[in-house]
Backbone of each chain as nested JSON, in Angstrom:
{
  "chains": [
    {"id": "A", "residues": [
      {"number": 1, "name": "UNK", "atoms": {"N": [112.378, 102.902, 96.031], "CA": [112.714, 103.783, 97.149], "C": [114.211, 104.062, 97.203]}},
      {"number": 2, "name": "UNK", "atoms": {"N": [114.806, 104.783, 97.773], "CA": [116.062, 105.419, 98.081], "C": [117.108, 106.102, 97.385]}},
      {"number": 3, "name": "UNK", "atoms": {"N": [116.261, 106.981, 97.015], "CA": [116.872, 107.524, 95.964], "C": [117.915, 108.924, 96.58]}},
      {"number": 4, "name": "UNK", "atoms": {"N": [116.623, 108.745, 97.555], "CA": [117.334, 110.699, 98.413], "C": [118.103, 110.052, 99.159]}},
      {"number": 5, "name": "UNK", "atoms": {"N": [119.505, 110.771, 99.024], "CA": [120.515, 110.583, 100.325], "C": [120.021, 111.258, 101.575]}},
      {"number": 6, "name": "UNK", "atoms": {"N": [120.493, 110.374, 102.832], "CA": [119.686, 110.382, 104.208], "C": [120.516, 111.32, 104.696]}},
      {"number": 7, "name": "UNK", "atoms": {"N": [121.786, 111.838, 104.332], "CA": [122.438, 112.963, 104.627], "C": [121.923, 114.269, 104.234]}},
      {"number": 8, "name": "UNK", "atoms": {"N": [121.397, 113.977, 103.231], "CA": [120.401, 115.542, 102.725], "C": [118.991, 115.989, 103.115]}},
      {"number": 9, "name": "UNK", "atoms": {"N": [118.771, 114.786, 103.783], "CA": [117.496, 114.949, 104.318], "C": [117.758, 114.773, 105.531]}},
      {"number": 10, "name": "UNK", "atoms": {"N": [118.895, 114.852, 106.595], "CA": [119.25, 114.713, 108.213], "C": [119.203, 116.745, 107.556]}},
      {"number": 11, "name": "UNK", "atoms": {"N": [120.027, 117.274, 107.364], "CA": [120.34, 118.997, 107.025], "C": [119.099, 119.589, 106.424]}},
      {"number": 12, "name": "UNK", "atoms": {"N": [118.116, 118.739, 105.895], "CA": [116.833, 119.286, 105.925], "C": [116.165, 119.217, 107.597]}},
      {"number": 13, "name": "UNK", "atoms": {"N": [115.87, 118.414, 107.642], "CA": [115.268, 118.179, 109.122], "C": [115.852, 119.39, 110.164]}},
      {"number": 14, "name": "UNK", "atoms": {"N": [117.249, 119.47, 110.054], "CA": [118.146, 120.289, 110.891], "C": [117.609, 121.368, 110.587]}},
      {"number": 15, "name": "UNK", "atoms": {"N": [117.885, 121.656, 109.994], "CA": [116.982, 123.283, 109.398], "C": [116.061, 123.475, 109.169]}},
      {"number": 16, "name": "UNK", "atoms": {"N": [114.972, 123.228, 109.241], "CA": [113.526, 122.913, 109.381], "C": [113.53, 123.075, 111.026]}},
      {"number": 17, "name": "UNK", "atoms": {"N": [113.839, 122.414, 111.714], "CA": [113.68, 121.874, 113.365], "C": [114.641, 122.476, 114.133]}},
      {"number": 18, "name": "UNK", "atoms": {"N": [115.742, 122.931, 113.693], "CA": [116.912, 123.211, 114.452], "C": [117.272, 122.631, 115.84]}},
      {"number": 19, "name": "UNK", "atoms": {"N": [116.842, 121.186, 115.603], "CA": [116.945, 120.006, 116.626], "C": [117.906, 119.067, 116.321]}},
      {"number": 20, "name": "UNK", "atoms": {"N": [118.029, 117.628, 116.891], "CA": [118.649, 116.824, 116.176], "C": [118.04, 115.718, 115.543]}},
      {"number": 21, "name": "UNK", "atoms": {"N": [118.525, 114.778, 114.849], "CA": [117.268, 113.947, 114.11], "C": [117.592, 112.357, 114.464]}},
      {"number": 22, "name": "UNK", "atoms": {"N": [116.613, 111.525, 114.402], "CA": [117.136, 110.326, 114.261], "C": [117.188, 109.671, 113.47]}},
      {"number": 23, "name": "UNK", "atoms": {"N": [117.76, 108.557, 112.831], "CA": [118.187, 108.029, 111.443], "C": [116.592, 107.465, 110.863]}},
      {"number": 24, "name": "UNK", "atoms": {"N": [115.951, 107.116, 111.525], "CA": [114.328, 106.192, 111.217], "C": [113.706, 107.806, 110.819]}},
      {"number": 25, "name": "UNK", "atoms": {"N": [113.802, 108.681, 111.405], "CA": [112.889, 110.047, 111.397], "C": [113.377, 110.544, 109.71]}},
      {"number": 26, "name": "UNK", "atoms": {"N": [114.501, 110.533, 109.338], "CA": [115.489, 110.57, 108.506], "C": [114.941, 109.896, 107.025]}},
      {"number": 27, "name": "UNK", "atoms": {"N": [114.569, 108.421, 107.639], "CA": [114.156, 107.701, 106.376], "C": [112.599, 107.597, 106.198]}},
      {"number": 28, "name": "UNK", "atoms": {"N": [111.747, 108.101, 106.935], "CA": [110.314, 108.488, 107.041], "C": [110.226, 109.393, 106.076]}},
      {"number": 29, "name": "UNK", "atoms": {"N": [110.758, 110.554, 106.206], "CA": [110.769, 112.336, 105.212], "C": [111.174, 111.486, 104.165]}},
      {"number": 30, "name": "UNK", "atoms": {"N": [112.21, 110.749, 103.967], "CA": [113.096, 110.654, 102.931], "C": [112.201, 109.818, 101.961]}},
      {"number": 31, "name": "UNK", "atoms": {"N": [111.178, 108.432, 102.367], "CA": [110.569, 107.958, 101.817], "C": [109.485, 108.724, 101.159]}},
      {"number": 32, "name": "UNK", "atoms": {"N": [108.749, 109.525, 101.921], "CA": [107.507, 110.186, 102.188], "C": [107.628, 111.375, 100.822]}},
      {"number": 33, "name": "UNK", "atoms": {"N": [109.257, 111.79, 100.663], "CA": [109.786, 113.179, 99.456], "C": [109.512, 111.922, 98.27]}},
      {"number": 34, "name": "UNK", "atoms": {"N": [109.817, 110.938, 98.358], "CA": [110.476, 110.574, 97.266], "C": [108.825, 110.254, 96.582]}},
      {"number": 35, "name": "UNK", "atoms": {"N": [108.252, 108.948, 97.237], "CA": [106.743, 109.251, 97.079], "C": [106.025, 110.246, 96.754]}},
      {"number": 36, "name": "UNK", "atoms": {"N": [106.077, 111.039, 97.065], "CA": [105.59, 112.427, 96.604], "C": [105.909, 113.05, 95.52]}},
      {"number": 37, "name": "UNK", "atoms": {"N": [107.806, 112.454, 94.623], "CA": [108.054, 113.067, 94.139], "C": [107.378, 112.361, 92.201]}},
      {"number": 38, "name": "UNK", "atoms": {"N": [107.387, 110.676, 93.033], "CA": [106.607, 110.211, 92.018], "C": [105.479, 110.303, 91.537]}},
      {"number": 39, "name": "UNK", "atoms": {"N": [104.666, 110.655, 92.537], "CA": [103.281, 110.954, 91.913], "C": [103.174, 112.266, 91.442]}},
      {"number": 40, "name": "UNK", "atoms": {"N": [104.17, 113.598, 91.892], "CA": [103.831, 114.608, 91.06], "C": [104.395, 114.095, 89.335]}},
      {"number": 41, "name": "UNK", "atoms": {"N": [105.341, 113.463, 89.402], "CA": [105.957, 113.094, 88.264], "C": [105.135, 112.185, 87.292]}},
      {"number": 42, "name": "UNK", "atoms": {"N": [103.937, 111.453, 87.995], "CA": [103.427, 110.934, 87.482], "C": [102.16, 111.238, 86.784]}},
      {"number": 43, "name": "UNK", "atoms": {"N": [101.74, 112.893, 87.6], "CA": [100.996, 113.978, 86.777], "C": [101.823, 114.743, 85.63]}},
      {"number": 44, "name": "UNK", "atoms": {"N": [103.03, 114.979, 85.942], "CA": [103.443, 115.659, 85.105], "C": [103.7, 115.018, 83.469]}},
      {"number": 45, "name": "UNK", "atoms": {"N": [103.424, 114.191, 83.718], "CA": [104.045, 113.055, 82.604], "C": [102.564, 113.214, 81.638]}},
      {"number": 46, "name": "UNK", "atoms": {"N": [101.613, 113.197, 82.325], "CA": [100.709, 113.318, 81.756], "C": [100.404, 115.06, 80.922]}},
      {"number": 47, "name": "UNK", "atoms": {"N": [100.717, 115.237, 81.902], "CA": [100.49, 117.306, 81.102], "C": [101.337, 117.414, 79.782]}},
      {"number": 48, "name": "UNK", "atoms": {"N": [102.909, 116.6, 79.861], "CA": [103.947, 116.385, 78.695], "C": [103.372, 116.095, 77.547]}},
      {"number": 49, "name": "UNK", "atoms": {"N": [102.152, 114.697, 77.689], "CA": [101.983, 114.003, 76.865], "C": [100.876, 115.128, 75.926]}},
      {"number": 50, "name": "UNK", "atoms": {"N": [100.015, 115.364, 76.615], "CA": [99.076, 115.919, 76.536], "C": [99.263, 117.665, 75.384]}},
      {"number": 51, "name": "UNK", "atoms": {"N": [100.72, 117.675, 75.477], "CA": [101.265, 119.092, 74.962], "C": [102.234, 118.306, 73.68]}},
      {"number": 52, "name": "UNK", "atoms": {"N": [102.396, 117.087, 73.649], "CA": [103.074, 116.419, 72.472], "C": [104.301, 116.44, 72.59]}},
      {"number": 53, "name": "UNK", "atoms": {"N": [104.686, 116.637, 73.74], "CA": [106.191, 116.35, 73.988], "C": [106.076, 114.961, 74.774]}},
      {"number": 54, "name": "UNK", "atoms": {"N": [108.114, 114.428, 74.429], "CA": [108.269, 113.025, 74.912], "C": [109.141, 113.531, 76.191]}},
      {"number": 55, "name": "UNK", "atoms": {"N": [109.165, 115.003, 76.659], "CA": [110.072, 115.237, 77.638], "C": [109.383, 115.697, 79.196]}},
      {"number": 56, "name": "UNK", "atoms": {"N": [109.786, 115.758, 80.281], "CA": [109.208, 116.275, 81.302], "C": [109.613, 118.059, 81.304]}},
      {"number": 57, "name": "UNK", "atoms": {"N": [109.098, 118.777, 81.329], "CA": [110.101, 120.62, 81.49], "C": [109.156, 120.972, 82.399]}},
      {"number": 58, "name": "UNK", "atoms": {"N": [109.87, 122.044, 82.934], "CA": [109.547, 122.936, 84.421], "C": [107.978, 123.17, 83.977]}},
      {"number": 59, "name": "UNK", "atoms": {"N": [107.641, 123.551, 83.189], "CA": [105.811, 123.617, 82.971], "C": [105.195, 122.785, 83.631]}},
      {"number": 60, "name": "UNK", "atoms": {"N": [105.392, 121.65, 82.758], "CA": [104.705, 120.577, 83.895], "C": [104.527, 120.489, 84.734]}},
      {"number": 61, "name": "UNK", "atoms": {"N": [105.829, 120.261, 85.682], "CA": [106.237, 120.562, 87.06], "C": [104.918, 121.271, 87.662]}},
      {"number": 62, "name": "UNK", "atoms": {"N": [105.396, 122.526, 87.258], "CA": [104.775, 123.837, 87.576], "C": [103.104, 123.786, 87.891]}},
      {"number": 63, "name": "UNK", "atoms": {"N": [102.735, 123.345, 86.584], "CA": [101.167, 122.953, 86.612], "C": [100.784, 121.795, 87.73]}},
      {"number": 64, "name": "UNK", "atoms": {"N": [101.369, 121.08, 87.805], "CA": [100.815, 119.712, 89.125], "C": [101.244, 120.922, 90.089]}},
      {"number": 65, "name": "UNK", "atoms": {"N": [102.212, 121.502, 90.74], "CA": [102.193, 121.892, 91.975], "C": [100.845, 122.948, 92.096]}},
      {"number": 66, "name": "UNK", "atoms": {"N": [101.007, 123.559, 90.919], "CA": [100.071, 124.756, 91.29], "C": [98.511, 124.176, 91.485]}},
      {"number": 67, "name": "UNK", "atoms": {"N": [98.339, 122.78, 91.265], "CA": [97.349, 122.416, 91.536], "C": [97.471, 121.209, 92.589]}},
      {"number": 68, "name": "UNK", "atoms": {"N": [98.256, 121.464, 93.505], "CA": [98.455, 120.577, 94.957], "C": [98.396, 121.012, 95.768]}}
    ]},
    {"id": "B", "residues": [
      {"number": 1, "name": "UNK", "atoms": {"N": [118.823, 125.959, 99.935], "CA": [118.079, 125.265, 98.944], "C": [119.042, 124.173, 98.669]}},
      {"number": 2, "name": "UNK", "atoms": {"N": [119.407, 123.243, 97.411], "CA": [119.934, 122.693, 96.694], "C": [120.721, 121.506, 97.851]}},
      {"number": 3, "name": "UNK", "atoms": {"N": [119.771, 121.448, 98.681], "CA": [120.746, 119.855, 99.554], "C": [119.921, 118.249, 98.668]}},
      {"number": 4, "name": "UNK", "atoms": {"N": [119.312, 118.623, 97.922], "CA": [119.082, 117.282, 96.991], "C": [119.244, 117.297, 95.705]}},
      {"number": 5, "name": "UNK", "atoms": {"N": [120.547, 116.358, 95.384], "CA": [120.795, 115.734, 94.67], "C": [120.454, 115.753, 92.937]}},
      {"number": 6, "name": "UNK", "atoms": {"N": [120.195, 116.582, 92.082], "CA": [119.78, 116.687, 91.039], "C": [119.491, 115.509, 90.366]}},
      {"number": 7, "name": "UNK", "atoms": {"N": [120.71, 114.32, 89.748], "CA": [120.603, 113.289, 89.393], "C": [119.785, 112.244, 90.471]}},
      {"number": 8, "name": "UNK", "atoms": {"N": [119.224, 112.299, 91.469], "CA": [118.593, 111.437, 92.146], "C": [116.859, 111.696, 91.838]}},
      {"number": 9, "name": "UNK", "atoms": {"N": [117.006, 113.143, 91.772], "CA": [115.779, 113.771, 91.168], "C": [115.229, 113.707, 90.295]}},
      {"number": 10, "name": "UNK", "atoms": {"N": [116.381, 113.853, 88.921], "CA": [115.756, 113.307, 88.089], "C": [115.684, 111.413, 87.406]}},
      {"number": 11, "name": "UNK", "atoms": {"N": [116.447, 110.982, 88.373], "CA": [115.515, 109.243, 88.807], "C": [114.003, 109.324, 88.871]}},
      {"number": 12, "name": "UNK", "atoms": {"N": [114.107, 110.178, 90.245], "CA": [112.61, 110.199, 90.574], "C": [111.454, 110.512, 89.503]}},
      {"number": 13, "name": "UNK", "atoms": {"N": [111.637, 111.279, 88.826], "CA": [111.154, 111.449, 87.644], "C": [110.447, 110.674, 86.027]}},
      {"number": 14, "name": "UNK", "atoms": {"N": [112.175, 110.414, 86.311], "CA": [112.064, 109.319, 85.274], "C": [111.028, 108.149, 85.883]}},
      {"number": 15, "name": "UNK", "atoms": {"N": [111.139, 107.614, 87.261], "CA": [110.626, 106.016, 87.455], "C": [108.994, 106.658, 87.692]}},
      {"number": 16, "name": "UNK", "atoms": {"N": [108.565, 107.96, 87.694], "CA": [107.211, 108.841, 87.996], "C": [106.801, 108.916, 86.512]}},
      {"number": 17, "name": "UNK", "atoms": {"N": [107.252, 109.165, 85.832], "CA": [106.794, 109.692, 84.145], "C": [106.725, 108.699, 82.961]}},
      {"number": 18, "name": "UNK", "atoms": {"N": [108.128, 107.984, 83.075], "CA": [108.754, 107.39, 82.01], "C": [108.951, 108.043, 80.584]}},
      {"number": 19, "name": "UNK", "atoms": {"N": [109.486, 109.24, 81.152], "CA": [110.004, 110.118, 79.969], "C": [111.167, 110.405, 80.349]}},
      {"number": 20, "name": "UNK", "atoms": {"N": [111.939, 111.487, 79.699], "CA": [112.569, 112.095, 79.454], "C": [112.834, 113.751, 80.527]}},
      {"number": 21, "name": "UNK", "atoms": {"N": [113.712, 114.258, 80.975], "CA": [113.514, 114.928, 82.043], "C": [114.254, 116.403, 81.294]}},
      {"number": 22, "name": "UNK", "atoms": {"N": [113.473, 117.392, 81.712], "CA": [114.652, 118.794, 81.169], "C": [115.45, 119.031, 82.64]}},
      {"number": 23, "name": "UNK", "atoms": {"N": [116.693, 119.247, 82.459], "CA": [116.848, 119.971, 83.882], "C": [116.458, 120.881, 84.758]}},
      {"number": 24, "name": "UNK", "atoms": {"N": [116.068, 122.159, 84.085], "CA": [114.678, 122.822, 85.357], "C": [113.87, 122.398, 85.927]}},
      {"number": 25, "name": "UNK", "atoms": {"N": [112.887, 121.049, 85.155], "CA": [111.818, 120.753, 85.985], "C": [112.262, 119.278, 86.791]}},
      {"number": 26, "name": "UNK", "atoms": {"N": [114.318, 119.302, 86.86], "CA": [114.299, 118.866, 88.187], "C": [114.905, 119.626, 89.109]}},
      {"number": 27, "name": "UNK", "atoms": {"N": [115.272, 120.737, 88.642], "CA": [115.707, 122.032, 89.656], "C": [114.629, 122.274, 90.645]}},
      {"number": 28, "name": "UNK", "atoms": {"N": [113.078, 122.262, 89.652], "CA": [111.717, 122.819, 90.161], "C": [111.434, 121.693, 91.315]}},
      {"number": 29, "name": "UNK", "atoms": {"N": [111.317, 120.394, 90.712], "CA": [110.722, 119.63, 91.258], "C": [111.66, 119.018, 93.096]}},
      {"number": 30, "name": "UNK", "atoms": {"N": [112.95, 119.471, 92.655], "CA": [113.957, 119.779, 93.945], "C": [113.876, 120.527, 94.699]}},
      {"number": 31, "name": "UNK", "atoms": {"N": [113.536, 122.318, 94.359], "CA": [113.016, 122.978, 95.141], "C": [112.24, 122.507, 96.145]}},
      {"number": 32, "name": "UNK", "atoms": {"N": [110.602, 121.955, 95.468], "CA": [109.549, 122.241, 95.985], "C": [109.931, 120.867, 97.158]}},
      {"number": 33, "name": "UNK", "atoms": {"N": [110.61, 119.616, 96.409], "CA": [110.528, 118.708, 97.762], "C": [111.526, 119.434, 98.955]}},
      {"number": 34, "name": "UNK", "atoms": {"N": [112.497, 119.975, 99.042], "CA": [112.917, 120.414, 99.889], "C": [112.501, 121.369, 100.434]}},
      {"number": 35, "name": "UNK", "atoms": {"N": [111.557, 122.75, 100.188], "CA": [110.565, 123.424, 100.73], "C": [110.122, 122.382, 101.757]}},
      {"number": 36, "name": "UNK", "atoms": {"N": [109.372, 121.54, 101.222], "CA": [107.806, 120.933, 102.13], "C": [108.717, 120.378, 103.046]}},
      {"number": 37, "name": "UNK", "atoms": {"N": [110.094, 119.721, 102.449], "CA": [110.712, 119.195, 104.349], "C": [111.298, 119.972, 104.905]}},
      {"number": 38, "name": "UNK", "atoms": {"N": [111.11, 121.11, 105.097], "CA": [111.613, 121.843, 105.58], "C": [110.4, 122.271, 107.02]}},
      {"number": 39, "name": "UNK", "atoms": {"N": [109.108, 122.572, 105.659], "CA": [107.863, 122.999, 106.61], "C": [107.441, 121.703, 107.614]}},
      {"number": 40, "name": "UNK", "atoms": {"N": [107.498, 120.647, 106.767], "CA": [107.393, 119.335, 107.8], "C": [107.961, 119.294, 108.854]}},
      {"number": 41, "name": "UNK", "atoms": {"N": [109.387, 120.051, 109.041], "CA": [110.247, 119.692, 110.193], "C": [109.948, 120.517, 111.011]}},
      {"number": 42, "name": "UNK", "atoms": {"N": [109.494, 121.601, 110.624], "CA": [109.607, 122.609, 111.139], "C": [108.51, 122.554, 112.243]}},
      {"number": 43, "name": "UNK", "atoms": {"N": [107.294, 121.802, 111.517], "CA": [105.941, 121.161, 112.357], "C": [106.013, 119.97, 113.366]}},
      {"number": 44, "name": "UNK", "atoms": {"N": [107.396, 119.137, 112.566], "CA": [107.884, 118.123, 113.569], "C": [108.274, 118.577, 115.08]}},
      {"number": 45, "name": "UNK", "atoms": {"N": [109.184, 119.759, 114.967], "CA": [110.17, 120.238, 115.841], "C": [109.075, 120.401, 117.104]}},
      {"number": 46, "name": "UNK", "atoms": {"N": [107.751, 121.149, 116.559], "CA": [107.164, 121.564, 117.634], "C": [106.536, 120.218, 118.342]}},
      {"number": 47, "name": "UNK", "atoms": {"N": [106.09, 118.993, 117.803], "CA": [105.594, 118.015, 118.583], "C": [106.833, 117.511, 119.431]}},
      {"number": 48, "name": "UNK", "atoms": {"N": [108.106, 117.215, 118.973], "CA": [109.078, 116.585, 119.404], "C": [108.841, 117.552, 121.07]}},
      {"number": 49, "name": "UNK", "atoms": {"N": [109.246, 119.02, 120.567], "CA": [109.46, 119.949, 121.983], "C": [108.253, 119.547, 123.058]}},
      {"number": 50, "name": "UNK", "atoms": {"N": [106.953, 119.577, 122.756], "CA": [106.11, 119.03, 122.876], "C": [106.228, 117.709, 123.895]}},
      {"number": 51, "name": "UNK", "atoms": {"N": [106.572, 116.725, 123.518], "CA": [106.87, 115.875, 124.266], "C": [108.196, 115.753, 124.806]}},
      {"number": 52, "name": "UNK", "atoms": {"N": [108.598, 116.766, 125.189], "CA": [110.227, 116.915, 125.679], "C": [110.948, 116.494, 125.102]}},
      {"number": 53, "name": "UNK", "atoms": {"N": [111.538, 116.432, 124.409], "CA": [112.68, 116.494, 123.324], "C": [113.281, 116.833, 123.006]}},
      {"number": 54, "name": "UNK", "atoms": {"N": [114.581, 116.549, 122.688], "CA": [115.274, 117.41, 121.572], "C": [116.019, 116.907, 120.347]}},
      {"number": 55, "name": "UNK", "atoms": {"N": [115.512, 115.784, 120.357], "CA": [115.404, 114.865, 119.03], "C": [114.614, 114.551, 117.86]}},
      {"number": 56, "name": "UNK", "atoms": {"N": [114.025, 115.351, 117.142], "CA": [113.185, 114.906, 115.965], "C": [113.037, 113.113, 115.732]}},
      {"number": 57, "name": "UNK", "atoms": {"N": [112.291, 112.308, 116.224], "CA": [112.39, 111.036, 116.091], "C": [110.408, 110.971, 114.8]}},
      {"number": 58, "name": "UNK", "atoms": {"N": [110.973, 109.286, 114.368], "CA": [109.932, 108.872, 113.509], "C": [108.326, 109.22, 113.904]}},
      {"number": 59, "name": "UNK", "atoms": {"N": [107.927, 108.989, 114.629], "CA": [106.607, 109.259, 115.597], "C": [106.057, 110.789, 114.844]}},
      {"number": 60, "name": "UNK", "atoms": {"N": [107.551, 111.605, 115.358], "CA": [107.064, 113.196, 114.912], "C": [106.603, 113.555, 113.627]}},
      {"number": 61, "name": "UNK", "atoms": {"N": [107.561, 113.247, 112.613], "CA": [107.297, 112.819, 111.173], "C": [106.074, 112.045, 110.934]}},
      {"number": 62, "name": "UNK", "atoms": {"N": [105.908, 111.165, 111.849], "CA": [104.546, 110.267, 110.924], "C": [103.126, 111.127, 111.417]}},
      {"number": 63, "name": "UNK", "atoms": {"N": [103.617, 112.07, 112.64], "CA": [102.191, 112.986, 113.344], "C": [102.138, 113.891, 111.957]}},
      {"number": 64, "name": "UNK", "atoms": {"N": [103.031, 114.975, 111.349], "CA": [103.046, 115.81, 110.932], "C": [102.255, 114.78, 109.424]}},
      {"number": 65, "name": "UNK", "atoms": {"N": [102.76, 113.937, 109.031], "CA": [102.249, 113.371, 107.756], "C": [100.61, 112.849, 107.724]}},
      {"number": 66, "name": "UNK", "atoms": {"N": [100.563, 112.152, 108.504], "CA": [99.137, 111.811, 108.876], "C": [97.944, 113.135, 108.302]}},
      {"number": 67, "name": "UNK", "atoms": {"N": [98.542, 114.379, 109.59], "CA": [97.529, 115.606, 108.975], "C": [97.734, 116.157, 108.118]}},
      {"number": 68, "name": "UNK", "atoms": {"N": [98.194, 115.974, 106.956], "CA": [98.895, 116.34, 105.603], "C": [97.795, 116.423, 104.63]}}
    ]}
  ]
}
């Protein structure tokens, strides 16, 4: 966990909500992106393999979202 | 757009895949998490107002995630 700075995700919230945020609300999103960001990553890894590359590229990406 | 972190992104990636990362598909994969917190907050904002508020607190975030 903590990979996302809680400053980039307080100016998400802000702009999203155009409210103010609290630091726990802050590290909820922040956990919740990052989680999210592993398991798409953890499809994508698979689509890589699957195409014979040892790399992750925007395809991948592309393919897990378009199927989320 | 671009309030997260590229190199944190492609962490996320890496500890999701265990490959190798191109930089677009952590441009891509940056986009899309900052999109969804955006729409999250944006869903937050209205429960917070909701219960009189004007603080985005944890509660709101965990309502909006729950129905996810």
């Amino acid at each position: 966990m903590s990979e996302l700075p809680l400053a980039a995700i307080e100016r998400i919230i802000r702009k999203g909500s155009g409210l103010r945020v609290s630091d726990d609300a802050a590290k909820e999103l922040a956990q919740y992106l990052e989680d999210d960001g592993v398991r798409i990553s953890q499809q994508a890894a698979l689509f890589s393999k699957h195409a014979g590359r040892k790399t992750v590229n925007i395809d991948d990406i592309k393919l897990v979202l378009k199927n989320k």
